[in-house]
N, C-alpha and C positions, 0 to 999 in steps of 0.2 A: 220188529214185527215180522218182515220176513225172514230173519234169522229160525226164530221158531217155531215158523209155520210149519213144516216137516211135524216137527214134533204135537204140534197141536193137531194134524191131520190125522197121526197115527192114534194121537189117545181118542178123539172120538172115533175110530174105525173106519174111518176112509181111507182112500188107496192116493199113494204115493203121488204128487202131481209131478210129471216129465218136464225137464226143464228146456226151455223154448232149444228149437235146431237153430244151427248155425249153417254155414257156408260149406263148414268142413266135413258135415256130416252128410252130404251129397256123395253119392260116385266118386272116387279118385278120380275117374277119366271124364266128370264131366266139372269137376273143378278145374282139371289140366287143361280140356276144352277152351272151359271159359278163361283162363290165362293166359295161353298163348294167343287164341282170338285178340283179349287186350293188346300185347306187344305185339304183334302181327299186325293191327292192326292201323300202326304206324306206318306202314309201308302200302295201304290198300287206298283206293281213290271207289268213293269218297273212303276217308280213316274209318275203322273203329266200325261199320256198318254191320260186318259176321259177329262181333263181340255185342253190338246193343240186340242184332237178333237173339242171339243165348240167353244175354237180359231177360228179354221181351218174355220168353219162352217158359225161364223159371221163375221170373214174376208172374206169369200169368195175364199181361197187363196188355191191354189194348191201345196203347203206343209207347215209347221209348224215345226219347232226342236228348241228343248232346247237342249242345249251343257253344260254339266254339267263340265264337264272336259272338257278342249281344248286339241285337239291332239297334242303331239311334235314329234320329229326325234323318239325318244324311245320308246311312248305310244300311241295308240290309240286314246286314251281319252273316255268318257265317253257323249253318243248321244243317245238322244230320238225322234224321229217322227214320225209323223203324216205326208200321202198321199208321202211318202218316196220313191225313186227308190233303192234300198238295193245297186246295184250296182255301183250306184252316191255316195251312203253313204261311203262305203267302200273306192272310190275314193279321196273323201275327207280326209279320215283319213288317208289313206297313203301317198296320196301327195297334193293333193291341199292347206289344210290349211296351207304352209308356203308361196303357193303365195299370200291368201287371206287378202287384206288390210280394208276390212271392220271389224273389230278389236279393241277391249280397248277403245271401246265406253265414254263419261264422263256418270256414272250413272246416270239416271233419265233422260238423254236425250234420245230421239226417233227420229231415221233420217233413210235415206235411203243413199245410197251409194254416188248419186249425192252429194248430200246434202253435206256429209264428206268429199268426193273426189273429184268433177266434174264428168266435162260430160268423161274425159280422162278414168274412172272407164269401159267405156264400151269397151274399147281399149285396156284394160290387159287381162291376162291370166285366171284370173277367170272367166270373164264375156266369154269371147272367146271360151276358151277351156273346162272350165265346166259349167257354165250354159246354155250359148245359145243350145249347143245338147239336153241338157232339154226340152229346151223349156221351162226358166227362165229368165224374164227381167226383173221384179219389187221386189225389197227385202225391207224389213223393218228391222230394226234392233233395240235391247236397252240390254244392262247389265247391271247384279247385281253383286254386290260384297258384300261381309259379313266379319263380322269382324275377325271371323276365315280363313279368305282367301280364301274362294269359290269365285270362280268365273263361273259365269254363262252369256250364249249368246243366247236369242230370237230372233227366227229369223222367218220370214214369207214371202214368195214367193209368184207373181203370173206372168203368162203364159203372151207369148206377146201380142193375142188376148184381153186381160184385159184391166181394168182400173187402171193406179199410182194408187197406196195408197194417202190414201190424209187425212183432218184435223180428219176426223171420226175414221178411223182408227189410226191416233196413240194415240186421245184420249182413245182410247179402251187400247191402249198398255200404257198406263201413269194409265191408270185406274187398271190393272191388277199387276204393274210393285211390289208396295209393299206388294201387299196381295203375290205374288210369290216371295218374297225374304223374307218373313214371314214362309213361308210354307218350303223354303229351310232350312231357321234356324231351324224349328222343323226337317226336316228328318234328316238334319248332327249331331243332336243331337241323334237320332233313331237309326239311323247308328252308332254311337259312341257306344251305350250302348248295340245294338246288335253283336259288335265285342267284345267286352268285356266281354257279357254273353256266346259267344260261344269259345272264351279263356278259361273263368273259367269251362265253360263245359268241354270242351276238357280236359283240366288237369284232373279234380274229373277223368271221364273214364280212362287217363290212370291211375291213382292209384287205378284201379278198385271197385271203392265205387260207389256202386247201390244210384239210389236218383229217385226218385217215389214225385211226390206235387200235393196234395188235394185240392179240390179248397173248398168253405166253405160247401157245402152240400156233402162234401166227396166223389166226383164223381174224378176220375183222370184225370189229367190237360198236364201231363209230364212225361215220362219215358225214362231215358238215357237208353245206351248200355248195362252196366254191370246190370242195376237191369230186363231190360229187358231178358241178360242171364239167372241170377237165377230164375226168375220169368220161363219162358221155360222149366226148366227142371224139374217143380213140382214135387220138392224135398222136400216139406216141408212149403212151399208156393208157392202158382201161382194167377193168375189174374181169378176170375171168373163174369159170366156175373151181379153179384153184387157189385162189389170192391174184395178187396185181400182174400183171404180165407188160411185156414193153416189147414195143417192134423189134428195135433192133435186139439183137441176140446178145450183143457185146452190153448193150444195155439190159439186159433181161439177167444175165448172168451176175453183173455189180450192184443189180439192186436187193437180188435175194442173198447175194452175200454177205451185205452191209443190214439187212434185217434180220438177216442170222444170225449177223455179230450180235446187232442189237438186242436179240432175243435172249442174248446168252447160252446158245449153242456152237458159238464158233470156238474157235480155240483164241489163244492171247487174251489179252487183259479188256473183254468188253465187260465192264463193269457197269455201273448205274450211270457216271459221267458219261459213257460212249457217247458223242455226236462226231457220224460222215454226213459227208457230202460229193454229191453227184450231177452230172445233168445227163436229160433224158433230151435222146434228137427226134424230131417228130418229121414223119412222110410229108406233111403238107409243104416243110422249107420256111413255116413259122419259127420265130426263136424259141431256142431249144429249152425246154421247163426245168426248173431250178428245184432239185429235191434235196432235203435232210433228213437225216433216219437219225435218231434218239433215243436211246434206252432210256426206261422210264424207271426208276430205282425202286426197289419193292417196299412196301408199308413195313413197319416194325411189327405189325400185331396182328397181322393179320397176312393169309397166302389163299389167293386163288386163284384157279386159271381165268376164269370172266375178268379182272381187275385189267388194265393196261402197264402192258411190257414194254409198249414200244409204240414209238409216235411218228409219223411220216409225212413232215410238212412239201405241199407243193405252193410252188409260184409260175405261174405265167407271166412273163414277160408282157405280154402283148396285151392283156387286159388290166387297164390301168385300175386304179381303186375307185368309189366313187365322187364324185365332187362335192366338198362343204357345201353346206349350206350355206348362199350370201350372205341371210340376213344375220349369221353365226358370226361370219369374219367379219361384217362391219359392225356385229356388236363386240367380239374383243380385241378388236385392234383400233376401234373407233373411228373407221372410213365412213365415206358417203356410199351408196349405193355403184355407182359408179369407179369408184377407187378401188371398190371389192372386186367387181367385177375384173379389170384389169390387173390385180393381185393374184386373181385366180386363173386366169388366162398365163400370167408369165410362167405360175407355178406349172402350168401344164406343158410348158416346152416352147411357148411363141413367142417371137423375138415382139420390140415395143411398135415396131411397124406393121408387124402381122396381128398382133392385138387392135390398133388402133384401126385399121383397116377392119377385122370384124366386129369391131364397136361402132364403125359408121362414122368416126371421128378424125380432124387433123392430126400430122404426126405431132406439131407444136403444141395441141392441146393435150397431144397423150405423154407429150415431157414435159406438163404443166402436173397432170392427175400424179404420175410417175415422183417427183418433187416433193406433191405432198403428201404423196403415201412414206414417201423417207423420210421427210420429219415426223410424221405420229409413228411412225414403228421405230426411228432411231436408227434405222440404218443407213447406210450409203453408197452401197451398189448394187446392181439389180441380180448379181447371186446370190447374197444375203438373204436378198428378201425374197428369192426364193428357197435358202435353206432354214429362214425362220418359218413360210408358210409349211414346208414338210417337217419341219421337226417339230409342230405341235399338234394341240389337241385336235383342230378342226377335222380330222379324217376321222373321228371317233363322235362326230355330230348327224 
C-alpha cells in the first residue's frame, strides 16, 4: 500500500507527499553541535547537561532527563535535566518511580507511553498524579543498556498545549540513541579510573608521602595534601612563583638538575625508568626531607604537555604516619583491646617499659600482654612484631 501510494497520489492529481526529515536534514553545524555536546559531554559535571539542552531546543519539548541510575526504595538514583521542576524531580525519586510503567524499554526502540501501554496509561497514577499538575502529556521515551550494566532512560516531555511527538522526532532520538550510549561507555570508564586515582590518592596522603607531577615544561600539574604541608612551611623547600626552590643553593642547583634530567632535557640516558635521589637540609635543624625525582614514561597514543613527565615524592622524617586504628589491629591480629594498644605503642618506637608506664600498668603485666600478643601473631621477638605491625595493611586503615 505505501509502495503505491506516490503513484496513486499522482493519478488522482494531488501533489507529491515529502517524506518525513531526519536528523540529517538539519544544519551540518547543528548536527556537529549536537555531536560533540554528546561526547563532550562525558567530561562535563553534571554529563551530558549542554547536549540534552540541544535536545530540549530541537524537540521543542518542555523538559529532557537522562536517568543514569533508576531510583529504587534505597537509592535515589542518579538524574540529569534540562527545563526541570526540582520539586517534580525530587518527587520522582522518592515515590513515583515505582508507579511509573513506562520502563525497561527494548533498546533501540522509541515509543511513547501509548504506544507501550495504551490509551489506559492516561488513567494511572503517573499520568494523574504526577504529570498532569505539570502540565505533561506527551513523553518520548528509548534506553540504553551497556554491557557493564548501565542502564540508562531518555526521556522528553511536552505540555498539553503541544503537538505528539511524531516520526521526526523519534528519528532524532534513534539518531542520537548510539552516539549516547557511546559517550556513556567512555564516562563509566572516566568514572572507573577517577575513583581509582582518588583511592590510590587517598592512601599515598594517608602514609604521608608528599607527591608533586611536572608536566613536561616543568610547570606543576598536581600537589596532594602532605607535599602541600611541607611545601607551606618553607623549611627547606616551598613552591615559588618559578617552580620549587630550596634554601640551600647546593640544594637548589641538584634538585633542578635531577627534574631536568627527569623531564628529559638533560643530556645522558634520562629515559622513562629515570629515578634519583636527594635530600634537602632544612634552616630549622629538623631532619633533612627525603626527595625522589621520577620520570614518568610517556603513553603510547597519546602526547601532551598537561599529561605528567615527572613525579617528585617528598618525606619528612619527623612527621610520623598516622596511627591504625585499634579497633583494626585487634580485629586482624585478634588481640584484646589492650594487647593492641601495646602493639601499637612498641610499633611507635617505645621500649616495653615505656609502654607499660603510659598504659598505667606493671612491667610484669606488660610481659604478661607482651607474651600473648607473640602467640596470636606467631612471633617471638619484639622486632618482629614490630616489622610485622609496619609491614602491613593497618596504615592504609
Amino acid at each position: 500500500m505505501l509502495a503505491t501510494e506516490p503513484r496513486v497520489r499522482a493519478a488522482a492529481g494531488l501533489p507529491r507527499r515529502a517524506p518525513p526529515r531526519t536528523p540529517m536534514d538539519a544544519e551540518p553545524r547543528q548536527v556537529g553541535d549536537l555531536l560533540g555536546a554528546l561526547y563532550e559531554g562525558a567530561l562535563e559535571q553534571p554529563p551530558w547537561h549542554h547536549a540534552l539542552r540541544l535536545l530540549q531546543q530541537r524537540l521543542q519539548a518542555a523538559h529532557v532527563s537522562l536517568i543514569l541510575r533508576p531510583p529504587t526504595a534505597e537509592n535515589a538514583g542518579v538524574m540529569i535535566n534540562v527545563g526541570e521542576n526540582h520539586d517534580a524531580r525530587l518527587s520522582y525519586e522518592k515515590q513515583y518511580f515505582a508507579v511509573d510503567p513506562f520502563v525497561s524499554l527494548k533498546e533501540g526502540e522509541v515509543m511513547t507511553p501509548e504506544e507501550l501501554i495504551g490509551q489506559q496509561w492516561l488513567d494511572g497514577p503517573m499520568y494523574q498524579e504526577y504529570l498532569r499538575p505539570q502540565d505533561v502529556r506527551y513523553v518520548l521515551g528509548a534506553d540504553v543498556y551497556t554491557a557493564d550494566g548501565v542502564e540508562c532512560r531518555l526521556r522528553a516531555t511536552r505540555r498539553h498545549d503541544s503537538m505528539p511527538f511524531g516520526e521526526t522526532d523519534k528519528a532524532l532520538f534513534r539518531f542520537v540513541l548510539p552516539h549516547l550510549k557511546r559517550s556513556i561507555q567512555i564516562q563509566s570508564r572516566i568514572d572507573s579510573l577517577e575513583c581509582e586515582r582518588q583511592m590510590l590518592a587517598g592512601t599515598v596522603n594517608r602514609m604521608l608521602l608528599g607527591v608533586i607531577s611536572l608536566a613536561q615544561g616543568g610547570e606543576i600539574l598536581e600537589i596532594n595534601d602532605e607535599a602541600r604541608r611541607i611545601l607551606a612551611e618553607r623549611d627547606g623547600i616551598w613552591r615559588g612563583p618559578n617552580g620549587l626552590q630550596a634554601d640551600n643553593p647546593d640544594d637548589k642547583r641538584e634538585l633542578q638538575r635531577l627534574v631536568q634530567r627527569a623531564l628529559g632535557h638533560g643530556s645522558g640516558n634520562a629515559g622513562g625508568g629515570m629515578v634519583e635521589a636527594m635530600p634537602i637540609s632544612r634552616p630549622s635543624g629538623r631532619a633533612r626531607l627525603s626527595v625522589v625525582v621520577k620520570a614518568v614514561p610517556a603513553g603510547d597514543w597519546c602526547d601532551t604537555r598537561k599529561r605528567p613527565a615527572a613525579v617528585i615524592f617528598l618525606r619528612d622524617p619527623d612527621c610520623n604516619t598516622a596511627p591504625p586504628s585499634l579497633d583494626l589491629v585487634r580485629r586482624l591480629l585478634g588481640l584484646t583491646r589492650v594487647e593492641s594498644r601495646m602493639a601499637l605503642l612498641l610499633t611507635e618506637g617505645y621500649t616495653l617499659d615505656e609502654a607499660a608506664e603510659m598504659m598505667n600498668i606493671r612491667r610484669n603485666t606488660a610481659r604478661t600482654h607482651l607474651r600473648s600478643i607473640f602467640c596470636k601473631t606467631g612471633v617471638t621477638r619484639q622486632t618482629m612484631l614490630v616489622r610485622l605491625l609496619l609491614r602491613s595493611v593497618f596504615s592504609l586503615g
